[in-house]
C-alpha positions as CSV (number, residue, x, y, z in Angstrom):
1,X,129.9,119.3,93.3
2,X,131.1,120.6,89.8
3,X,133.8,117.9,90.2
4,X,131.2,115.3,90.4
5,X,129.8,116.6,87.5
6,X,132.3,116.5,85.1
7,X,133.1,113.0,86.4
8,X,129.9,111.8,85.6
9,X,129.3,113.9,82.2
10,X,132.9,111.8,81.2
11,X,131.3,108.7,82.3
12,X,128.6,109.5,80.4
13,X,130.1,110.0,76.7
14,X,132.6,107.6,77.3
15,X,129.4,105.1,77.2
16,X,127.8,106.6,74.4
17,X,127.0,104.6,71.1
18,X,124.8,105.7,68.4
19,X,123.8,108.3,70.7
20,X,124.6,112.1,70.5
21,X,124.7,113.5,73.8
22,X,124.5,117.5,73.5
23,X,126.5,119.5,76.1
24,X,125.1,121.9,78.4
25,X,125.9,125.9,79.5
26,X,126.6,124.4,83.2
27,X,129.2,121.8,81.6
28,X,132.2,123.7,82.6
29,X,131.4,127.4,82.4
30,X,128.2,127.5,85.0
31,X,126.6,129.7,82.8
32,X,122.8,130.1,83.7
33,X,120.2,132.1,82.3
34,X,117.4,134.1,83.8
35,X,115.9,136.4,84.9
36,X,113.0,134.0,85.9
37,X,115.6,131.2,86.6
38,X,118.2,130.2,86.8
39,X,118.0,128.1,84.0
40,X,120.9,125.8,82.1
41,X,120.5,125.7,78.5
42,X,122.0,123.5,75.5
43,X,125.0,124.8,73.6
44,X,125.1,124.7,69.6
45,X,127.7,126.3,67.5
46,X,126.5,128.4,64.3
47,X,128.3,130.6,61.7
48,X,131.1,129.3,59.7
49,X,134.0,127.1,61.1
50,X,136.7,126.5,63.8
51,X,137.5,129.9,65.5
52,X,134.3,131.8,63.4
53,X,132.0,129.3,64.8
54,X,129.5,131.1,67.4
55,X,128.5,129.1,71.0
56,X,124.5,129.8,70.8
57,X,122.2,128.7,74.0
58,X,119.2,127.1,73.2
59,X,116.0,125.3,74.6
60,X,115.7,121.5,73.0
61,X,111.8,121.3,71.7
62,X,109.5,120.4,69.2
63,X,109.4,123.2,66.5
64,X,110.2,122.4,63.3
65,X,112.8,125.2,62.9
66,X,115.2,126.3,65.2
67,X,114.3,129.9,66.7
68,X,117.7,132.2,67.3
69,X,117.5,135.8,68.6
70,X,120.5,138.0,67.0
71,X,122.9,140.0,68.2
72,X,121.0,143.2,67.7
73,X,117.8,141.7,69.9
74,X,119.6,140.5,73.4
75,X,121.0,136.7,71.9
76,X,124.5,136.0,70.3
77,X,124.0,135.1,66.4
78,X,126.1,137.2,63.6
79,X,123.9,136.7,60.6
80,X,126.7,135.3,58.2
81,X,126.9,136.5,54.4
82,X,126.7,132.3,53.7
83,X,123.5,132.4,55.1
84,X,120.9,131.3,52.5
85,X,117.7,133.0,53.4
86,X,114.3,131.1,52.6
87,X,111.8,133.5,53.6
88,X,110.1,135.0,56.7
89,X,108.4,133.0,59.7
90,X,106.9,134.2,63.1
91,X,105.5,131.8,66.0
92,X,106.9,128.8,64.2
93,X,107.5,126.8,67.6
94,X,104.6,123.4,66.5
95,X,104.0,122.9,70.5
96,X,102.6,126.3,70.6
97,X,104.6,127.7,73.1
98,X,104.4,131.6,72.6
99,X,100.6,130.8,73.3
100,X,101.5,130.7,76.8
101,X,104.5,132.8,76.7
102,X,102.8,135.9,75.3
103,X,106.2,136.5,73.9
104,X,106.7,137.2,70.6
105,X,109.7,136.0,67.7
106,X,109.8,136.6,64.4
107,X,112.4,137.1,61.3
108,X,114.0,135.8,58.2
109,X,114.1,131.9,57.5
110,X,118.1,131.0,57.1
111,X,119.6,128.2,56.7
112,X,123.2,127.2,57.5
113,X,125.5,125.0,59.3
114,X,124.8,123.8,62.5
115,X,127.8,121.9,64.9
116,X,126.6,119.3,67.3
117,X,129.1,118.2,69.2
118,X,129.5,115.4,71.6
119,X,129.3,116.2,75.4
120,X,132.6,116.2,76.7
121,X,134.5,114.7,73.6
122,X,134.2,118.3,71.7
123,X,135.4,121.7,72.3
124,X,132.5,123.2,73.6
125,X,133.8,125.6,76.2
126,X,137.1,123.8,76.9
127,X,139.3,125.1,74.3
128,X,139.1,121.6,71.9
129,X,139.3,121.7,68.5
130,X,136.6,120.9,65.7
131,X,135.0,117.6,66.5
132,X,131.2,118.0,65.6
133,X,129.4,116.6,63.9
134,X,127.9,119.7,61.2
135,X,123.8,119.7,60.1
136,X,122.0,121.9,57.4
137,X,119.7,123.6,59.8
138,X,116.9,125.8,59.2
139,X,116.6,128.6,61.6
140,X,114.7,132.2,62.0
141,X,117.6,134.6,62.6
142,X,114.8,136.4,65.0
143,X,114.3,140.2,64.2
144,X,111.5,140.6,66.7
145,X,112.1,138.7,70.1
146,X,110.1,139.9,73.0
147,X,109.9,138.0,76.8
148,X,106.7,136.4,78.1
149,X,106.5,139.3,80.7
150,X,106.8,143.1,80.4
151,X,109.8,144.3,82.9
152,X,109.1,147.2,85.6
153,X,111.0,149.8,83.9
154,X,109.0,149.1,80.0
155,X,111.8,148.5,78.4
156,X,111.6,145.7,75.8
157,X,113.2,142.7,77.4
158,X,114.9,140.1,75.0
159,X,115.5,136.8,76.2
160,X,119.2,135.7,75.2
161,X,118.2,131.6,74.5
162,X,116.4,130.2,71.8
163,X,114.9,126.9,70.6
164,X,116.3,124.5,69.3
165,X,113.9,122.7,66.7
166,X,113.9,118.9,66.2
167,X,111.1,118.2,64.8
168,X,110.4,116.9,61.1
169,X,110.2,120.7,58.8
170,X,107.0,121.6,57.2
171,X,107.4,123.1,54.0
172,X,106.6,126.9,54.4
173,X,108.5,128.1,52.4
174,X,107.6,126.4,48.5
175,X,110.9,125.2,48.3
176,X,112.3,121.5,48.8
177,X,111.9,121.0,52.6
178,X,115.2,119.8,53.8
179,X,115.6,116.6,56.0
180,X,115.4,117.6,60.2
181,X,118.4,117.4,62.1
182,X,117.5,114.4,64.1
183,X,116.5,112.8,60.2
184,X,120.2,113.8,59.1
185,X,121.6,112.5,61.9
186,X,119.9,109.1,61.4
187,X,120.9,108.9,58.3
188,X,124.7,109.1,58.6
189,X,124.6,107.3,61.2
190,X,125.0,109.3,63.9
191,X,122.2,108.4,65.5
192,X,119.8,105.2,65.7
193,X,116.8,106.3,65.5
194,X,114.7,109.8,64.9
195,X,114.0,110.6,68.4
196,X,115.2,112.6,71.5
197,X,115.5,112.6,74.7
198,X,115.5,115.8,77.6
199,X,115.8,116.1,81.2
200,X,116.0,119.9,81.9
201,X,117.9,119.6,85.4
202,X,118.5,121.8,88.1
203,X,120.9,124.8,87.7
204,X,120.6,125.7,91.1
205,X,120.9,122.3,92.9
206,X,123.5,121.4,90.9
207,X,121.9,118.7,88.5
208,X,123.0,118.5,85.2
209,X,120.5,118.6,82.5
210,X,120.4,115.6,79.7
211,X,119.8,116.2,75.9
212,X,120.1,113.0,74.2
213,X,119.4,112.5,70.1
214,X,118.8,109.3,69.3
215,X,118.1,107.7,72.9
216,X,118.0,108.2,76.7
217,X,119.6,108.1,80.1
218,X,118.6,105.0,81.7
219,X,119.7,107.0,85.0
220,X,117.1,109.8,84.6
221,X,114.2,107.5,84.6
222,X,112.3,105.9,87.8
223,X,109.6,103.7,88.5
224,X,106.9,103.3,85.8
225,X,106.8,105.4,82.5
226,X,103.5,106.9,80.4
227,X,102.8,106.4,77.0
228,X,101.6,109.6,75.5
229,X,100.0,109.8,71.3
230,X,101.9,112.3,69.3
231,X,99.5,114.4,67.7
232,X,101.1,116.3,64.5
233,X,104.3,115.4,66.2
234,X,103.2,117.2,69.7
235,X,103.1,115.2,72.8
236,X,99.3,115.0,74.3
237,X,99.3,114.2,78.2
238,X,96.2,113.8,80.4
239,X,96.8,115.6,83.4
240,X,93.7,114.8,86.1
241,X,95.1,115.6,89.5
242,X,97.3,117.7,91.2
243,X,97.9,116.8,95.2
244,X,100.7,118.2,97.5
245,X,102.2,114.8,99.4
246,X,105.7,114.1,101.9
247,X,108.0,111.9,100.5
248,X,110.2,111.1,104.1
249,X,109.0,112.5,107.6
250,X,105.8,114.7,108.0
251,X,104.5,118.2,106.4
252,X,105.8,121.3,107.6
253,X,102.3,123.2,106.4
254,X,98.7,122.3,106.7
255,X,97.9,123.4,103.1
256,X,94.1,124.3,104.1
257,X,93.2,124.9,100.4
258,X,93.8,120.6,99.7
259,X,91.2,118.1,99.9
260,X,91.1,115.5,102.4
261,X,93.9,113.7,100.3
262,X,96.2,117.1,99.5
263,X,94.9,117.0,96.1
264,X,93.9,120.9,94.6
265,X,91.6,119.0,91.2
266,X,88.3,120.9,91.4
267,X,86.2,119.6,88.5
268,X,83.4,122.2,89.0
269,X,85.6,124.9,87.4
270,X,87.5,123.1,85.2
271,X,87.8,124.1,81.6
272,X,89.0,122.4,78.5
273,X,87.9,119.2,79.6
274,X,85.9,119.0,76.0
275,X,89.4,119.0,74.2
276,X,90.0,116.0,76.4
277,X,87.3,113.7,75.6
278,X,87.8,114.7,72.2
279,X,91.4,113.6,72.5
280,X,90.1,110.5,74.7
281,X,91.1,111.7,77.5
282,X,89.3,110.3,81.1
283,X,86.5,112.5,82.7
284,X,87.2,115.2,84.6
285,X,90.9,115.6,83.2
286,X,92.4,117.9,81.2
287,X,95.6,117.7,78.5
288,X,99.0,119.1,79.0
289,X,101.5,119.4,76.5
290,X,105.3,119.4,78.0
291,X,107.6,121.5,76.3
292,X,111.2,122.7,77.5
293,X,110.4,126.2,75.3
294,X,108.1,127.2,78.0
295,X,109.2,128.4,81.5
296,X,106.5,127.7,83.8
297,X,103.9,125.4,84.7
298,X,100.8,126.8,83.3
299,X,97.2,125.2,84.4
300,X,93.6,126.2,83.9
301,X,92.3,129.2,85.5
302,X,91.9,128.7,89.5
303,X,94.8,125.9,89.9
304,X,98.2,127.7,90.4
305,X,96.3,130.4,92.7
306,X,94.8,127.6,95.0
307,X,98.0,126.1,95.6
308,X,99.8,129.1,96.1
309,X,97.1,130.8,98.6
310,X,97.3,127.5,100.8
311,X,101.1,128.1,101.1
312,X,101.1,131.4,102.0
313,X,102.5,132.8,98.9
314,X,101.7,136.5,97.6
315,X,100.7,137.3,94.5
316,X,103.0,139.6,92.0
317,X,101.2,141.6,89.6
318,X,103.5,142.4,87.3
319,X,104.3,139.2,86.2
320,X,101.3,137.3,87.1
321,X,103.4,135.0,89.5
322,X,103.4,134.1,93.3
323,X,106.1,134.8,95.7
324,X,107.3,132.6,98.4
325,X,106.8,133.7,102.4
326,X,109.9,135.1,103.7
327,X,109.9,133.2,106.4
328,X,111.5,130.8,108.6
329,X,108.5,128.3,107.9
330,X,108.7,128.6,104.3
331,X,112.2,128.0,104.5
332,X,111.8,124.9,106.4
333,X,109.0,123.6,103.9
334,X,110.7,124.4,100.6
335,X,113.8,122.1,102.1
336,X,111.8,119.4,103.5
337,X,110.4,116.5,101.1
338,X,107.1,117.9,100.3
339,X,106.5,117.8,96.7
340,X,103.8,118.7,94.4
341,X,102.3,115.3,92.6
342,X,100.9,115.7,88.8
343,X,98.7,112.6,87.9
344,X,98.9,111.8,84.5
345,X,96.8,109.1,82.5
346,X,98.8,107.6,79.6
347,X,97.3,106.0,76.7
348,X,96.7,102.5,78.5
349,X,94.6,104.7,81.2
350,X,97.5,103.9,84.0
351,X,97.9,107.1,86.3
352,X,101.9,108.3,86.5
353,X,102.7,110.5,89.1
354,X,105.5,112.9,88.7
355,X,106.8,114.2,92.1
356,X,108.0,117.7,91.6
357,X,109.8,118.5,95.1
358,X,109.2,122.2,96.3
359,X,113.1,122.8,96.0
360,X,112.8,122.8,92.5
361,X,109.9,124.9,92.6
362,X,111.4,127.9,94.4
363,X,113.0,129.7,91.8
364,X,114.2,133.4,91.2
365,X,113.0,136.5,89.7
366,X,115.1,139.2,89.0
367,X,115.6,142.7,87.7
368,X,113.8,144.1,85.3
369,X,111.1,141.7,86.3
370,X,111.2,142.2,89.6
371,X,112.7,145.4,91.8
372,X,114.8,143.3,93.4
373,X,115.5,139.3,93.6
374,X,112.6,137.5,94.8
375,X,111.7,133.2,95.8
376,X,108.8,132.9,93.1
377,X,106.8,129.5,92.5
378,X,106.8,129.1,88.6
379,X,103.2,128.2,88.5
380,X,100.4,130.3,86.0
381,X,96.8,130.1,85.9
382,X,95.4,130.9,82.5
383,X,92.6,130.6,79.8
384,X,93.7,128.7,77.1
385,X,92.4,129.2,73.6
386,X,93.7,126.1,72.1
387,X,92.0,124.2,75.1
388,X,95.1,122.8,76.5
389,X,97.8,124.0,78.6
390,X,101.8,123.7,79.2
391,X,104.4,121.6,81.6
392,X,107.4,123.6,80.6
393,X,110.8,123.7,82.3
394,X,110.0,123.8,85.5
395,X,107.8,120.7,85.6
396,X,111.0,118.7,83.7
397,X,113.3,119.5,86.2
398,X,111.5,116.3,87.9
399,X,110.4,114.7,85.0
400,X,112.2,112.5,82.1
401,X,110.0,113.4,78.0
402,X,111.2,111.0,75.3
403,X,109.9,111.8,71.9
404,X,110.0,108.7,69.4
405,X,108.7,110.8,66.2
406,X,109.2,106.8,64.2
407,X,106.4,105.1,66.3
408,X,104.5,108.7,67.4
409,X,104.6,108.3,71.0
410,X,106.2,110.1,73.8
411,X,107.3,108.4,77.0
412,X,107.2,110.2,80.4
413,X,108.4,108.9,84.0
414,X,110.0,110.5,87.2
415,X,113.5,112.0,86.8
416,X,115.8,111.8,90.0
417,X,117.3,114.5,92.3
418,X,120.8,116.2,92.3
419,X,122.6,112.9,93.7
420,X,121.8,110.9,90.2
421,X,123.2,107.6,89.3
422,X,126.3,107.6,86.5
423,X,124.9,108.0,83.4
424,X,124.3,104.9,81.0
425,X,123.2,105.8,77.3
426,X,120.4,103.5,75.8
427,X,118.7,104.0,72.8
428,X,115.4,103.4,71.5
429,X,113.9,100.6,69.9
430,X,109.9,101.0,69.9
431,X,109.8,99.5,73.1
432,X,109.2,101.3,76.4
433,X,112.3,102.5,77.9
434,X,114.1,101.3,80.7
435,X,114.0,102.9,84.3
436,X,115.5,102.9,87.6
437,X,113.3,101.5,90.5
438,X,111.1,103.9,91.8
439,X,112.1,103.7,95.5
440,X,115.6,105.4,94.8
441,X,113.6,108.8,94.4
442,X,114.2,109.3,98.0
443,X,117.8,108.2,98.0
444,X,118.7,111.0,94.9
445,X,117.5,113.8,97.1
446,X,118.8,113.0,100.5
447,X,121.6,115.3,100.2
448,X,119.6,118.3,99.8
449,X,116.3,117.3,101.8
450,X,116.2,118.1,105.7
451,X,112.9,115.8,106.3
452,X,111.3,117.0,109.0
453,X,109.3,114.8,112.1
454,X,106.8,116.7,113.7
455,X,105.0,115.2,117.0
456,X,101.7,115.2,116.3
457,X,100.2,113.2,118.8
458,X,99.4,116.2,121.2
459,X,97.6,117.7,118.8
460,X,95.8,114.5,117.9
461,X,94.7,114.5,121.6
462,X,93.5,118.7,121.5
463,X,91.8,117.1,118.3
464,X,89.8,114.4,120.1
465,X,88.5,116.9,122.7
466,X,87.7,119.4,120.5
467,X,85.3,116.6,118.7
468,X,84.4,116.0,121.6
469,X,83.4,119.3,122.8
470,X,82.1,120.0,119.7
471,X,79.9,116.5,119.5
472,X,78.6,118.2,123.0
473,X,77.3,121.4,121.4
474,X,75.4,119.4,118.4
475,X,72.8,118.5,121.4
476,X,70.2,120.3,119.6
477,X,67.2,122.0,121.5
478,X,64.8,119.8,120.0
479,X,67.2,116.7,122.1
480,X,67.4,118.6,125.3
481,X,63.5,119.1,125.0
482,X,62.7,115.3,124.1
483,X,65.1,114.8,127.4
484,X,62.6,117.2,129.5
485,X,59.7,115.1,128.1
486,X,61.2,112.0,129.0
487,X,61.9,113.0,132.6
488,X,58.5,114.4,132.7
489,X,56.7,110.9,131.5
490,X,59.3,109.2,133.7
491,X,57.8,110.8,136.9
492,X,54.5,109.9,135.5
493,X,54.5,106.6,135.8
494,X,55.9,106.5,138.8
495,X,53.3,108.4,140.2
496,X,50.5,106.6,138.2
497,X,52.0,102.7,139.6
498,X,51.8,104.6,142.8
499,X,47.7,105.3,142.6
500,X,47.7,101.4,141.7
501,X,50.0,100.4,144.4
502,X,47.4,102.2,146.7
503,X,44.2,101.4,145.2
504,X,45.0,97.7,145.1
505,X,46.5,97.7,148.7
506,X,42.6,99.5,149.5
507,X,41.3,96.5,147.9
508,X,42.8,94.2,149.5
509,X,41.2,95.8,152.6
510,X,37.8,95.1,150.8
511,X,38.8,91.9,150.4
512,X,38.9,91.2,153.9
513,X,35.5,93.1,154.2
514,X,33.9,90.8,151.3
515,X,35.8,87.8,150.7
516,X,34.1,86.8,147.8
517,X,34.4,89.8,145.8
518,X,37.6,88.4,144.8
519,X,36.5,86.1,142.1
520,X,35.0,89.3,140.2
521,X,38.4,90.5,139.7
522,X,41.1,89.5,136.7
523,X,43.9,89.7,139.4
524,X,45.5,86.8,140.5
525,X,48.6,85.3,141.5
526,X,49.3,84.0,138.5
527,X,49.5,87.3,136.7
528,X,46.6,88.0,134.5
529,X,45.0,91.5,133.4
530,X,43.4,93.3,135.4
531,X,40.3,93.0,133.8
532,X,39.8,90.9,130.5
533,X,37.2,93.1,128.6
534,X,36.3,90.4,126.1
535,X,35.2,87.7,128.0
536,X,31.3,87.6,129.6
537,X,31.6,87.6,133.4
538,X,29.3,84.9,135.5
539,X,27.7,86.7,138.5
540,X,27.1,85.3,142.0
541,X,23.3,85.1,142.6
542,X,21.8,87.7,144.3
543,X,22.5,86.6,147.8
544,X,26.1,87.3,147.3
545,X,27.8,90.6,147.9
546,X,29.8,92.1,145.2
547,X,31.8,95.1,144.6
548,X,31.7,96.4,141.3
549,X,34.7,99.2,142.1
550,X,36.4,100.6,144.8
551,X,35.3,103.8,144.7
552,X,32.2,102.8,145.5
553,X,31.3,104.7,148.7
554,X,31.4,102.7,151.9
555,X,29.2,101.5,153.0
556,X,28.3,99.6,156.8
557,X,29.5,96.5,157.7
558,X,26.4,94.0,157.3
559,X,24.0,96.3,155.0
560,X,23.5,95.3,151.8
561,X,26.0,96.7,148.8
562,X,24.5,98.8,146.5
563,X,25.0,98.1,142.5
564,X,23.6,98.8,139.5
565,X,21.2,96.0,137.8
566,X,19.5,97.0,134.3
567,X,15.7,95.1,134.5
568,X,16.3,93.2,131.1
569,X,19.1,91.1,132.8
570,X,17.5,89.7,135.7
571,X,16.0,86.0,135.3
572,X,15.4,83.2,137.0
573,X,16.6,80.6,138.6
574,X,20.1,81.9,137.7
575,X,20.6,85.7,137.5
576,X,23.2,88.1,135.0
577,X,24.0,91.1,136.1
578,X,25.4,93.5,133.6
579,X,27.2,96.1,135.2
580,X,29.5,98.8,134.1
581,X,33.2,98.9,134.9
582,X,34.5,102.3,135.2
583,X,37.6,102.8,132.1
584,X,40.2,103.9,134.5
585,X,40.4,100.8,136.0
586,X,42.1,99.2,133.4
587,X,45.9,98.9,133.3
């Protein structure tokens, strides 16, 4: 692996142009940093020249100064007598960092050489000779440098790595503001353009990190990129979902805290979506500032502990961070190709999606932090103040920021796993940059991925019958009762065309008594109503028998039939009878 490396880091400055490639503390010595890490860092050289120069690790961001702990507060720099001291600064990182942090750096404004050097074509931890190229940088020699997290023990811990500062300098201090480092560079040609370029890598998967001045890596860009506004030269970046996806096989974890499509957004406690309309940001997202100063991934207050209670994952007090499971089934899901996806709207309202695999996410916390070494997931639920919150460092060891600070944009896309393409320089021109297709994702992490393919069609079919089942017990009482009452009325009409069957079958025998009382009926072969209520019924004459009803009692054959006549409808020659008709003798 480190062979491969340096193979590829040669490749990479052998191609370089008006491009300054900076080299990184993983080049050659593997040096890391933690103890929240590990973490690779870029190397600078301070105080004086050749063999009094000084090998200082830093983190490439946005302040406007550089920010350098000393010797006597946990970092490396010697303040030199040729030091010119300007004044005194605290918090001077413009991307607000220590914000999120809660760490603390402060001391005297210096300013004195800095050496760049060239990755790979330089000295830098091989032994070469001079062959920088030397800045006038201003830097805070820090005096007071405290971590973002208080260690077990209480004792003060100082972070040994600092941050570099690229950004155009403010003038703090009264005095002439000198030109920034990337501005120098431009202007001896060094460089193309004032702008930078950072890929922060993978220490512990073996994947170099990129710092380029002036350009990019064409190599650690895939699919589609954002375009994110610079405001007062910090990157603004809409972040409005966060959803846990497989890139090859199936999920090792049914993360119950997800919606129906992984995603962990819950807009009903969201804060700080104000600052995002007011930036012009869509509903319901929030803004995101990445910067390589901080550590972690820090979200609104509720985010980070959803995600990490639907894996499992413990919370540690001290530091405010979750710990991974130890177990065989968080083993098995941090090495599988589940990721973590952070949608981002860009400036032309297009969603990015940055696929941070879980790999990168299982990091390391160690003494004093921790009592002993620990898996943590580098993830932070917080308020925010300034109503915005922080992709630091780990969030860009999947992800590709560009700052152009000429045309005030920063471009963003996905950055590729530990088996990365050779590296081809480009630099910028105001245009968007140039990627990689997006579909080689996959193909830069199947060295390190063990994708898993779980069987889930028996529990598909326990699935179906538990619906089912469960579709059974939503019979309510009400339905079983409504079936009750249709049984019920059922039986009732059979009974009730039973009393017709046998009161029509006793007519019939009346028939054949009284043949004529046929014509009274509305009964016929030809299927009429019973009786037709509307129309007026001719009577016989009087000589005739008719039967009004069949319940009327019997009577002897040959005597006459009794019925009911009312003495207002009896004339002559032809005589109406108007009779009643009993109701329940209609159908």
């Amino acid at each position: 692996m480190a062979a491969r490396r340096v193979l590829l880091l040669l490749l990479a400055a052998a191609a370089a142009g008006a491009q300054l490639q900076l080299p990184w503390t993983t080049d050659v010595g593997n040096t890391t940093f933690g103890p929240d890490g590990p973490w690779q860092a870029v190397l600078v050289k301070l105080n004086g020249a050749g063999s009094q120069m000084q090998e200082v690790p830093l983190w490439p961001g946005g302040s406007d100064v550089s920010e350098i702990p000393t010797a006597d507060n946990g970092g490396a720099y010697v303040i030199p007598s040729s030091a010119f001291v300007t004044g005194s600064r605290a918090a001077a990182d413009k991307w607000f960092s220590p914000d999120f942090t809660k760490s603390q750096g402060a001391g005297f404004e210096y300013r004195d050489g800095m050496e760049l050097e060239q990755r790979f074509l330089g000295g830098s931890g091989d032994g070469g000779g001079n062959s920088g190229i030397t800045v006038n940088a201003t830097f805070i020699a820090a005096t007071i440098w405290t971590s973002s997290a208080p260690p077990l023990d209480g004792t003060d811990y100082k972070p040994p790595v600092g941050i570099l500062g690229l950004a155009s300098q403010s003038n703090w201090s009264g005095l002439v503001t000198p030109p920034s480092i990337l501005e120098q560079l431009k202007a001896s040609g060094d460089i193309d353009r004032n702008a930078f370029s950072v890929h922060v890598g993978s220490a512990a998967l073996g994947l170099p990190g990129s710092l380029v001045l002036g350009g990019y890596d064409r190599n650690r860009a895939l699919g589609r990129v954002g375009t994110f506004a610079l405001a007062n030269g910090m990157p603004l970046v809409f972040l409005r979902d966060i959803v846990l996806g497989v890139e090859v096989g199936t999920s090792t974890i049914d993360a119950a805290g997800a919606g129906n499509n992984g995603s962990f957004w819950d807009e009903s406690v969201l804060v700080g979506e104000y600052y995002s309309r007011h930036a012009g940001g869509p509903p319901g997202s929030v803004v995101v500032v990445p910067n390589p100063a901080s550590p972690y991934i820090y979200l609104p207050p509720g985010f980070c502990d959803a995600i990490a209670t639907s894996l499992n994952m413990t919370r540690h007090d001290p530091t405010g961070l979750y710990l991974w499971e130890r177990s065989a089934q968080a083993e098995l899901f941090v090495n599988s190709s589940s990721y973590l996806g952070f949608v981002l709207a860009d400036q032309s309202a297009t969603n990015l999606t940055v696929k941070v695999p879980f790999a990168l996410l299982n990091l390391t916390l160690e003494p004093p932090l921790a009592e002993r070494p620990v898996s943590y997931f580098p993830c932070k639920s917080m308020p925010s103040r300034r109503g915005f919150w922080q992709l630091g460092r780990a969030f860009l060891q999947a992800a590709l920021l560009a700052v152009d600070y000429e045309d005030e944009v920063a471009y963003m896309a996905q950055a590729p796993g530990p088996h990365l393409e050779q590296s081809v320089v480009g630099k910028m021109d105001g245009s968007a940059i140039a990627t990689n297709p997006a579909e080689s994702f996959a193909r830069t992490w199947r060295d390190h991925w063990q994708p898993v393919y779980m069987d889930h069609s028996s529990s598909d079919a326990n699935d179906k019958e538990k619906e089912e089942e469960e579709e059974e017990e939503r019979l309510s009482a009400g339905g079983k009762a409504g079936i009750a009452v249709g049984g019920v009325a059922v039986i009732s009409l059979f009974f009730s065309g039973l009393w017709f069957w046998w009161r029509r079958r006793k007519r019939g025998k009346g028939q054949e008594t009284s043949p004529t009382a046929g014509n009274q009926t509305g009964s016929s072969s030809s299927g009429g109503s019973f009786m037709d209520h509307g129309a007026e019924q001719k009577m016989p004459r009087l000589d005739k028998a008719v039967e009004l009803d069949p319940r009327t009692p019997p009577v002897e054959r040959g005597a006459p039939i009794p019925h009911e006549m009312g003495s207002d409808s009896h004339t002559e020659p032809t005589r109406k009878v108007r009779h009643e008709v009993l109701s329940d003798s209609v159908v």
